[in-house]
PLY file of the C-alpha trace (Angstrom):
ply
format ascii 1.0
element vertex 85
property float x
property float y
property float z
element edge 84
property int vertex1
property int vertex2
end_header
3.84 4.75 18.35
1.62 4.84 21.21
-2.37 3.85 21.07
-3.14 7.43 21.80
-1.00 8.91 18.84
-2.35 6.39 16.85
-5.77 6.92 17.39
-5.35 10.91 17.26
-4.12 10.34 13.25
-7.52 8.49 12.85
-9.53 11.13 13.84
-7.64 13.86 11.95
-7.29 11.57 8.36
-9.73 11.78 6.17
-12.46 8.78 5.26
-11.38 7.93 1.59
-12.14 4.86 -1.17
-9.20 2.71 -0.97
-10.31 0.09 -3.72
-12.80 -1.01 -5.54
-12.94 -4.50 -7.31
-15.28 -6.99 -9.27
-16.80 -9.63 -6.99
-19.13 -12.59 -7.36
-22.44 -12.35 -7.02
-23.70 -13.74 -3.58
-25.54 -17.04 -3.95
-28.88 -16.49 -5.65
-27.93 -12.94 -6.55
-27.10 -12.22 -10.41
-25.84 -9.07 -12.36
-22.27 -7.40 -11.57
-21.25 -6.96 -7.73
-18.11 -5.16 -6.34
-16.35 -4.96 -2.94
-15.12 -1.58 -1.88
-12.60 -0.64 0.98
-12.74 2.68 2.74
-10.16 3.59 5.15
-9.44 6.29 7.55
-6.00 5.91 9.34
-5.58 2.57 10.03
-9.09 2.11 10.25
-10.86 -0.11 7.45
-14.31 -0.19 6.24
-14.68 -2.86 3.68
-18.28 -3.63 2.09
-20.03 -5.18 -1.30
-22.27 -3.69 -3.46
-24.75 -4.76 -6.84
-24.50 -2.33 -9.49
-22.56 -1.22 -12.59
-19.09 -0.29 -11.51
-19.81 3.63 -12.04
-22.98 3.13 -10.22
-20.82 1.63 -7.26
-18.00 4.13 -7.61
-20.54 7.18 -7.14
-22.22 5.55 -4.10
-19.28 4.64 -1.95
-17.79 8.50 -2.96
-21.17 9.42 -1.36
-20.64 7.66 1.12
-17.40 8.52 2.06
-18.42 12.68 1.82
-21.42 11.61 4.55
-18.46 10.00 6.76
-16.19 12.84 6.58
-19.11 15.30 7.05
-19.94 13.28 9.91
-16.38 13.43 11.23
-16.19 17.03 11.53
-18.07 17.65 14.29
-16.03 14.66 16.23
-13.09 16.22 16.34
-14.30 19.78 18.38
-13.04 19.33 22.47
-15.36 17.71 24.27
-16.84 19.43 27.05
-18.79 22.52 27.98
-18.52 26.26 27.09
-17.74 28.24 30.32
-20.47 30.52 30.99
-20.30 34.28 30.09
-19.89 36.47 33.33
0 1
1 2
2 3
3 4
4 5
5 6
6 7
7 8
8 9
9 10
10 11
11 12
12 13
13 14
14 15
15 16
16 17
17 18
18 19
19 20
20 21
21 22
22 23
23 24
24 25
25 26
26 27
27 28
28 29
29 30
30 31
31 32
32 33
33 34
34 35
35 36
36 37
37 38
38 39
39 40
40 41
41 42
42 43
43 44
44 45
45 46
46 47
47 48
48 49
49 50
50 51
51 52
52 53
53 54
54 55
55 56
56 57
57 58
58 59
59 60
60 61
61 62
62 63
63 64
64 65
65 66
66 67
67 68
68 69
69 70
70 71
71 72
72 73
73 74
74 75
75 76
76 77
77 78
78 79
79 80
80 81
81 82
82 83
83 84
């Protein structure tokens, strides 16, 4: 598959929560942490954060709805409307 083809799936695939799992707490941090992986494509967005796990799971679904709201307007052609005549 070429680089181009590849990159055009990116854009048109969806951001979505590929996993989220328990983690350790980060030295000098207490209370449950988790690690979360978003991906798009082959793209990965990987992350931790503190919080119950249903606390986590609702921010990172947030998260994902801002990226793919975000992504919509990426994927109009670039370039400028002809004039009307």
């Amino acid at each position: 598959m070429s680089r181009l083809a590849s990159s055009s799936e990116n854009i048109q695939a969806p951001f979505r929560v590929d996993s989220i799992s328990k983690a350790a707490a980060p030295e000098g941090s207490d209370g449950p942490w988790f690690t979360y992986v978003i991906s798009q494509g082959t793209n990965m967005i990987s992350g931790v954060r503190a919080g119950g796990l249903a606390e986590v799971t609702s921010m990172v679904g947030e998260m994902v709805e801002r990226l793919n709201e975000r992504r919509v307007g990426k994927s109009r052609p670039k370039g400028k409307p002809k004039a009307a005549t």
